[in-house]
C-alpha positions in Angstrom: 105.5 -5.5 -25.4 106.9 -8.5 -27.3 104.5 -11.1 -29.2 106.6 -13.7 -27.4 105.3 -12.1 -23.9 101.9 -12.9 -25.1 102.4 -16.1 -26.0 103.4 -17.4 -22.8 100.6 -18.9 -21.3 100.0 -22.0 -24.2 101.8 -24.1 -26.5 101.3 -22.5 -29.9 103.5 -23.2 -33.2 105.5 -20.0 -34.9 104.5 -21.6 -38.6 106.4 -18.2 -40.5 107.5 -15.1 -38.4 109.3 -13.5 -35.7 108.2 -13.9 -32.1 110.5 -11.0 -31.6 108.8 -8.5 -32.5 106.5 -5.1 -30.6 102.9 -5.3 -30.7 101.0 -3.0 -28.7 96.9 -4.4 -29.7 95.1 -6.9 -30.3 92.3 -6.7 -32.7 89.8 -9.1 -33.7 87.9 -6.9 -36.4 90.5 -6.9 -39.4 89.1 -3.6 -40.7 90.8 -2.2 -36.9 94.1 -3.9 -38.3 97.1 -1.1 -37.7 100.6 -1.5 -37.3 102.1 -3.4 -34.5 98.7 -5.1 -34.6 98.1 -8.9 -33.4 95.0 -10.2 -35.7 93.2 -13.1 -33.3 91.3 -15.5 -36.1 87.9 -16.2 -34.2 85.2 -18.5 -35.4 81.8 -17.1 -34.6 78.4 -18.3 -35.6 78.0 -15.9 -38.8 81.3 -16.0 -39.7 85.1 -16.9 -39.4 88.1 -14.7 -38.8 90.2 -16.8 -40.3 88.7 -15.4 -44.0 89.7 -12.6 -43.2 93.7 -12.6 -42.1 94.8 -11.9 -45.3 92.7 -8.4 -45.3 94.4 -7.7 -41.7 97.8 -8.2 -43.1 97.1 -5.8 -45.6 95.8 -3.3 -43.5 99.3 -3.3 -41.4 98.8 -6.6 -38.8 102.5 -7.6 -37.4 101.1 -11.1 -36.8 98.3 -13.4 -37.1 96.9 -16.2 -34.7 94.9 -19.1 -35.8 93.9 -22.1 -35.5 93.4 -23.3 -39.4 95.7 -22.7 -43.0 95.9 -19.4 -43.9 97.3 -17.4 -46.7 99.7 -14.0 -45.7 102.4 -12.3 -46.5 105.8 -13.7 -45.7 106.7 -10.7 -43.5 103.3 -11.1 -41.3 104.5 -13.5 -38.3 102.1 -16.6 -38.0 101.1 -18.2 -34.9 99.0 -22.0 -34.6 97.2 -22.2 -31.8 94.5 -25.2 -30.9 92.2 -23.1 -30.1 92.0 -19.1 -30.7 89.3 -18.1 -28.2 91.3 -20.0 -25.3 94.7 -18.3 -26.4 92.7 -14.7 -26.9 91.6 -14.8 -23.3 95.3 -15.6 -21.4 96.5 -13.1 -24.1 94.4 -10.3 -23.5 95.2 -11.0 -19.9 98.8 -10.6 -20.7 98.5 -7.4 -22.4 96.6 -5.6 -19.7 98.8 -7.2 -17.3 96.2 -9.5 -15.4 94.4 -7.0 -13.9 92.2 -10.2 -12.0 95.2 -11.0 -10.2 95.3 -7.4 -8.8 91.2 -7.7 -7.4 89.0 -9.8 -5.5 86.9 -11.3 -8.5 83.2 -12.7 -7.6 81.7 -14.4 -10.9 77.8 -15.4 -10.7 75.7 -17.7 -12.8 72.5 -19.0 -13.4 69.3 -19.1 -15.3 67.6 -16.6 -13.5 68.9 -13.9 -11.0 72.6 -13.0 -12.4 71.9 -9.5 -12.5 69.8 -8.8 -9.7 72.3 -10.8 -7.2 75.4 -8.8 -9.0 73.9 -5.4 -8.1 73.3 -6.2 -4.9 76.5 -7.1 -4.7 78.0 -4.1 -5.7 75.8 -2.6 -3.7 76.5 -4.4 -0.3 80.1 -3.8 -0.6 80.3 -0.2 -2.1 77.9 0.7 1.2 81.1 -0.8 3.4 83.3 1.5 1.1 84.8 -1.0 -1.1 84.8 0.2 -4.4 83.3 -2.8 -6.9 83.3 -2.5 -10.5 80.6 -4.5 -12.2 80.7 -6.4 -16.0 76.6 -7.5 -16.7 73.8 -7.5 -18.8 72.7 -4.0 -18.2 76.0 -2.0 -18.3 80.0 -2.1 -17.1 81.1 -0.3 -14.5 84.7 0.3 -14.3 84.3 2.9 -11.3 85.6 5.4 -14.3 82.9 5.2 -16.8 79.4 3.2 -17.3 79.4 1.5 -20.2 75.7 0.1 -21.8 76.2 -3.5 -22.6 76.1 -5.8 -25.4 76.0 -9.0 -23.9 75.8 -10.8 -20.5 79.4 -10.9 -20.6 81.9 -9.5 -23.3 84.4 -11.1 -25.3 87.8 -11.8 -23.5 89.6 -8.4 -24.9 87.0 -6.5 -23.3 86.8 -8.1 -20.1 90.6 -7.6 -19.7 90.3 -4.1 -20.4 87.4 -3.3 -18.3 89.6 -5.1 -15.7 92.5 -3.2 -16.3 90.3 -0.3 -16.1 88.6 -0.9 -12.7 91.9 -1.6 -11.0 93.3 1.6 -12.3 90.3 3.2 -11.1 90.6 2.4 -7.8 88.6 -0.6 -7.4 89.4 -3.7 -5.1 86.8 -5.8 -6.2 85.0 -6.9 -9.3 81.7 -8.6 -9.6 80.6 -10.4 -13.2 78.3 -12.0 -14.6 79.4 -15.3 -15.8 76.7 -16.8 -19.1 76.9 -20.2 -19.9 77.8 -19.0 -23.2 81.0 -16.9 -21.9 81.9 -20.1 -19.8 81.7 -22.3 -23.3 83.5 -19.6 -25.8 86.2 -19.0 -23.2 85.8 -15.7 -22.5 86.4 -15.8 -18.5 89.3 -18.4 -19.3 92.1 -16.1 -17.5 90.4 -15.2 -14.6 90.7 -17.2 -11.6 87.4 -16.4 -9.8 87.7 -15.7 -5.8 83.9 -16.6 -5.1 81.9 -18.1 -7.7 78.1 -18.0 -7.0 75.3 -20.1 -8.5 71.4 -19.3 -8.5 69.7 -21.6 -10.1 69.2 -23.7 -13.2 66.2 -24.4 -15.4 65.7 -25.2 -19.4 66.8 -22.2 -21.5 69.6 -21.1 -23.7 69.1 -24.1 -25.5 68.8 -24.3 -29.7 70.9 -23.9 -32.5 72.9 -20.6 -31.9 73.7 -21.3 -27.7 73.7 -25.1 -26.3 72.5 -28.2 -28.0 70.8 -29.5 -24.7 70.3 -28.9 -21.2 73.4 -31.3 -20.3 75.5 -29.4 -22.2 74.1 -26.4 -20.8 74.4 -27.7 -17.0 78.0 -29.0 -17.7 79.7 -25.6 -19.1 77.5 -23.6 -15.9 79.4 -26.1 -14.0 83.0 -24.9 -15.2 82.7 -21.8 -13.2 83.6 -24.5 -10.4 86.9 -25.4 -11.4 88.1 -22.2 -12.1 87.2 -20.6 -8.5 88.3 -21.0 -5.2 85.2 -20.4 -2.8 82.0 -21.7 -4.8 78.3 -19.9 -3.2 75.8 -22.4 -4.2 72.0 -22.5 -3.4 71.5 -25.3 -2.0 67.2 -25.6 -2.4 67.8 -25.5 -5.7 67.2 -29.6 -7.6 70.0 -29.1 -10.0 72.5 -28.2 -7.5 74.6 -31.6 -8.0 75.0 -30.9 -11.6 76.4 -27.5 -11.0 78.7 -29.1 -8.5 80.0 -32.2 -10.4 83.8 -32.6 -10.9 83.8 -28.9 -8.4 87.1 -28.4 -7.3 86.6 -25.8 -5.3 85.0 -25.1 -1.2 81.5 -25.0 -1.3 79.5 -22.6 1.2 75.3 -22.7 0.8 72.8 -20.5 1.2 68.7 -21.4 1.0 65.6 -21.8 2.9 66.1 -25.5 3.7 67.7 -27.0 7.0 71.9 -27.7 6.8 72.5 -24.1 4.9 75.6 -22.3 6.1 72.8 -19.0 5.3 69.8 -20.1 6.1 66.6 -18.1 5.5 63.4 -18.0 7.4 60.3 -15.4 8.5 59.7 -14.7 5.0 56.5 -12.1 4.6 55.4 -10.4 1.5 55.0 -6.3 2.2 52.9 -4.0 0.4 53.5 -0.1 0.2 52.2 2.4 -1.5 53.1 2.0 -5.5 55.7 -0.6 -4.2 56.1 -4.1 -3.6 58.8 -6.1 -1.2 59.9 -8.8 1.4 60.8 -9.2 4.7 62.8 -12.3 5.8 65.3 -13.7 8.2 68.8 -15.1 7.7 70.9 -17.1 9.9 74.2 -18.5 10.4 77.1 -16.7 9.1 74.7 -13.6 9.6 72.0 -13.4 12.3 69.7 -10.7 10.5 66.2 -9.1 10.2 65.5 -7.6 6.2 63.7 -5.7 4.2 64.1 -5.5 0.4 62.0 -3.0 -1.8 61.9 -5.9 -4.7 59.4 -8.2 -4.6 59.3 -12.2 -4.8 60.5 -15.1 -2.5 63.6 -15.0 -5.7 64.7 -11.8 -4.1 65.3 -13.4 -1.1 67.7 -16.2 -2.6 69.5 -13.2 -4.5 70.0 -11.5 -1.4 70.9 -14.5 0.9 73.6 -15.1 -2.1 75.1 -11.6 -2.0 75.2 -11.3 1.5 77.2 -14.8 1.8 79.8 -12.8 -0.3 79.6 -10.1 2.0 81.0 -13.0 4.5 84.4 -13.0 2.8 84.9 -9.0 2.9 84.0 -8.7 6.7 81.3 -6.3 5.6 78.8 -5.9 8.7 75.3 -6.6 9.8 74.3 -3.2 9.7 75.9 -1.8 6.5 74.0 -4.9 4.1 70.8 -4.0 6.2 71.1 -0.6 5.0 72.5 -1.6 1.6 69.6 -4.0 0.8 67.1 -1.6 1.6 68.3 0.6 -1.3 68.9 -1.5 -4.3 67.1 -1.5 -7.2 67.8 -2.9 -10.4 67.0 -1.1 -14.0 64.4 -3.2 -15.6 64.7 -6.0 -13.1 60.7 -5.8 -11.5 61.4 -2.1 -11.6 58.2 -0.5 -10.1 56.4 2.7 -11.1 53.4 4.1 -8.7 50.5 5.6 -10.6 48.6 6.4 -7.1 45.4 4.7 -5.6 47.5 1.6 -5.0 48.4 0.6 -8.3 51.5 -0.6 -9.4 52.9 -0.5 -13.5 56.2 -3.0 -13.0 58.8 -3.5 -15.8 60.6 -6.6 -15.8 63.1 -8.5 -18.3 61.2 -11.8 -18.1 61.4 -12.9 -21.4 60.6 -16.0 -21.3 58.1 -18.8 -20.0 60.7 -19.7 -16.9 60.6 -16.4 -15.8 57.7 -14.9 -16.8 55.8 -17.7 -15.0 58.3 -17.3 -11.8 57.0 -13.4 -12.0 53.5 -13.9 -12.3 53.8 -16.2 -9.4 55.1 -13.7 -7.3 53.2 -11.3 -8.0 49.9 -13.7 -7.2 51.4 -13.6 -4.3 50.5 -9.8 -2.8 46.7 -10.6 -4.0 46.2 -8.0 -6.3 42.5 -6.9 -7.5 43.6 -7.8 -11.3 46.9 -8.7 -12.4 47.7 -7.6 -16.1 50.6 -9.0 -18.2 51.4 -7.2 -21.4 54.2 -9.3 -23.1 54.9 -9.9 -26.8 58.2 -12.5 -28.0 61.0 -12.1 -30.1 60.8 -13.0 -33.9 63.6 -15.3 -35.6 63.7 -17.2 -31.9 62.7 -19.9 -30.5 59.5 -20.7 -30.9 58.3 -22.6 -28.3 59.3 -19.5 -26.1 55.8 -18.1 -27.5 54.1 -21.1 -26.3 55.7 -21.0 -22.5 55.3 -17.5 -22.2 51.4 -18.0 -23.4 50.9 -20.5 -21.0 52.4 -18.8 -18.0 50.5 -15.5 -18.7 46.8 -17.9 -19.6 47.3 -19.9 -15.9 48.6 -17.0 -13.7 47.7 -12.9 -15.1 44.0 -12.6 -14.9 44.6 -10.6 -18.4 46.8 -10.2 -21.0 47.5 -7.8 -23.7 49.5 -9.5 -26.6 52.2 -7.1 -28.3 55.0 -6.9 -30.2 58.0 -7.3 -29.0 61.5 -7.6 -31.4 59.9 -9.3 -34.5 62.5 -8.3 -36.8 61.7 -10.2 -40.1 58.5 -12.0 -38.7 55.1 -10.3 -39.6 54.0 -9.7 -35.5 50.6 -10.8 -36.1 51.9 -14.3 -37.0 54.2 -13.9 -33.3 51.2 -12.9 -31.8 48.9 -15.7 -33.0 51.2 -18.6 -31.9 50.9 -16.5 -28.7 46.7 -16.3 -28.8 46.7 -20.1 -29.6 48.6 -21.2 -27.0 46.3 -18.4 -24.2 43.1 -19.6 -26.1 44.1 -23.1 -25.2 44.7 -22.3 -21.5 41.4 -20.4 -21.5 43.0 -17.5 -20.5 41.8 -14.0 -20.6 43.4 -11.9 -23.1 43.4 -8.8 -26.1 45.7 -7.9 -29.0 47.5 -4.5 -29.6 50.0 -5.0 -32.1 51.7 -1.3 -31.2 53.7 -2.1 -28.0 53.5 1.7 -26.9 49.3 1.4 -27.4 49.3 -1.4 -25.5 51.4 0.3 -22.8 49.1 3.2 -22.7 45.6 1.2 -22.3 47.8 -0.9 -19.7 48.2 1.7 -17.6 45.2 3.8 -18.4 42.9 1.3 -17.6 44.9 0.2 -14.2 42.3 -0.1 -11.3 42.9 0.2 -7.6 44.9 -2.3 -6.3 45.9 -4.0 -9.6 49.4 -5.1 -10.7 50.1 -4.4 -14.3 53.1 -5.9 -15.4 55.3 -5.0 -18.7 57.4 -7.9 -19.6 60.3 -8.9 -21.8 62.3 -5.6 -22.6 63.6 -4.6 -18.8 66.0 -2.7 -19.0 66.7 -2.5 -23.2 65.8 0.3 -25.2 65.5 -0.4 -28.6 62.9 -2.0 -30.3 64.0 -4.3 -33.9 61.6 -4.0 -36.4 62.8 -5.9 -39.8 66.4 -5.2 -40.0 66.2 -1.7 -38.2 66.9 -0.9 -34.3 64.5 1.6 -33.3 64.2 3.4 -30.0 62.1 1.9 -27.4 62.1 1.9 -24.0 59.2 0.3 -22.2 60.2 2.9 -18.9 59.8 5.6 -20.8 56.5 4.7 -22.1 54.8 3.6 -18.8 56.4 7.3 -17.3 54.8 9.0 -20.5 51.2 7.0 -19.8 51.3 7.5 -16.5 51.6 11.5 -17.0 49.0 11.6 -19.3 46.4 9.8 -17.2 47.1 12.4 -14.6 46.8 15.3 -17.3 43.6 14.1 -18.1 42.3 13.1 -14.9 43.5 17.1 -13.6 42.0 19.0 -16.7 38.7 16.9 -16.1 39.0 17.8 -12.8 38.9 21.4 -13.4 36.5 21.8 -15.7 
């Protein structure tokens, strides 16, 4: 391919150069700089790429874009751009040969429920045989190869590929999770979204390193709505009309209240053995009875939003019946039974929005005791500690404090802003500093008909202690306690 090819999409100055020449990558790391290399100059919060063009052109780069001055060779072509992270979008999209334009694309945002809604998703149309690949928190799924992921959504390049990837592999749909921070740093910027679905919107993502308020973080959720043609919106939800302001696209609703194009109703709580769920009703578009094996009225809104996207594939009554009753979502209220009606749950709620949406949810099934152990990141926001104390002092009936991430924070300093804030609530509570200790009494000391709930990590497996990244995966641990209660519990039996 010819740079000029890539260029096509924006206005852009040629300030030294040939546009005339191959390039074959595109490369964003300057220590991955090769030969017929194009070196995108990105500005990201630790550091700039445009320090580092003139160590790309050394290391072979054909050409360099950017956005600011910079000092190269005479032979490296030179491209001026307003703004690299636009052009490095609709160039990526170029070189994999806008793969988007090749699939159904269904983007999803919100606060709370992106991931959950996406797998069910996939999940709805993969049962009606139409192959989905998936870009989200927890992993990509090309339909080729599963992929663990780094962020909500990737940076531009990698979407493109993954694209590229799922289309080659057969699939004729994609479903991604859209962050307010991928909407802002324009990585989705080439994609022209099919169906763009919101969830909901509450105060989060907001400080130094993501948005500076919650209008800021309102308006760039609302940008998923002028770049799709079919917008899903749940319409209960209070901050709908900021979503939707300046929308340029058709708007279908789903939600619990009268005038949705979904509407749900019959909503009832189920308990089973070691599992929790709902049963509900929607009507309109579909006429359905249905039963999910994930608990919380929330499941029911992430549901009602997938199956308003099954609308546009034709996918049948039957088929999401049988879909919904399967899904389950890695670290997303994923439930583990240790017998005698208990249930140990591991969920991603990390912070005081969700953890008290969870905790309310689970009041719901009137448990005997409902545990909380939860701990909060270190270098973060700190008033996270204080919402997540509160939530777990008003609504668990005790709590066991942990760590959880404190990378260069001592965790008993975490862990006290924590206590203060449950102390202050009058909540009931206790302090193990070792997150897998605090598992283990957790789940040894689980009663009959008690909820124990393990929240913040989900679905991640690493724990970051100082500056290192150690293994830890709260699944794991809650399998291993649960084992070891029943080893104990069989040798005292024999003997």
């Amino acid at each position: 391919m010819k740079l000029y090819e890539l260029l096509n999409d924006f206005d852009y100055q040629c300030l030294q150069g040939d546009e005339d020449l191959k390039v074959n990558k595109i490369i964003l790391d300057s220590e991955k700089a090769c030969e017929a290399s194009v070196f995108v100059c990105i500005k990201g919060t630790l550091t700039d790429g445009h320090l580092y063009a003139g160590r790309a052109a050394e290391r072979g780069a054909a050409a360099v874009v950017c956005s600011e001055e910079i000092d190269v060779p005479a032979q490296v072509t030179v491209i001026k751009v307003e703004d690299t992270k636009k052009a490095l979008a609709l160039m990526a999209a170029s070189l994999y040969g806008w793969p988007a334009e090749e699939m159904k694309i269904i983007g999803v945002t919100g606060t709370k429920g992106k991931t959950t809604t996406t797998y069910m998703i996939k999940g709805m149309l993969e049962e009606a045989g139409i192959k989905t690949g998936l870009i989200g928190t927890i992993h990509i799924d090309t339909g080729a190869r599963i992929i663990e992921s780094k962020h909500t959504t990737p940076e531009s390049l990698e979407i493109q590929g993954y694209l590229r990837e799922m289309k080659d592999a057969g699939c004729q749909a994609a479903v991604i999770e859209v962050s307010s921070q991928a909407l802002m740093l324009h990585r989705v910027e080439a994609i022209d979204f099919d169906l763009g679905v919101f969830t909901n919107l509450e105060e989060d993502h907001i400080g130094p390193k993501e948005h500076k308020n919650f209008a800021e973080y309102a308006y760039w959720k609302s940008t998923l709505f002028k770049k799709c043609k079919i917008g899903i919106i749940n319409r209960d939800d209070p901050c709908k009309d900021l979503v939707l302001k300046g929308h340029t696209c058709d708007i279908e609703t789903y939600g619990f209240e009268d005038g949705s194009d979904l509407r749900g109703g019959n909503f009832f709580h189920v308990r089973l053995p070691g599992k929790l769920g709902v049963e509900f009703r929607v009507k309109g578009s579909y006429n359905i009875d249905l039963v999910a094996c994930i608990p919380g009225k929330f499941t029911c809104y992430n549901a009602m939003a997938a199956i308003a996207v099954c609308k546009h594939f034709a996918v049948s009554e039957e088929t999401i019946k049988r879909a919904l009753k399967k899904i389950s979502v890695p670290g997303r209220q994923e439930m583990f039974s240790a017998g005698n009606d208990k249930v140990i749950m591991v969920d991603y709620a990390h912070n005081g929005t969700a953890l008290r949406c969870l905790l309310t949810a689970l009041r719901d099934y009137r448990p005997k005791k409902l545990t909380c152990v939860f701990g909060c990141g270190g270098e973060r926001d700190p008033q996270r500690r204080l919402k997540m104390g509160e939530a777990a002092a008003k609504l668990a009936d005790f709590s066991i404090i942990t760590s959880d991430n404190p990378r260069n924070e001592p965790p008993m300093s975490i862990i006290g802003d924590i206590v203060r804030e449950i102390e202050k609530d009058e909540g009931s509570y206790m302090v193990i500093p070792d997150r897998r200790e605090a598992i283990t009494y957790a789940v040894s000391h689980c009663m009959q008909g008690e909820i124990v709930i393990i929240a913040g990590k989900g679905h991640e497996t690493y724990q970051i202690v100082g500056d290192e990244i150690l293994h830890f995966d709260d699944r794991e641990e809650v399998l291993a306690s649960i084992e070891k209660v029943k080893n104990e519990r069989d040798y005292h039996s024999r003997n």
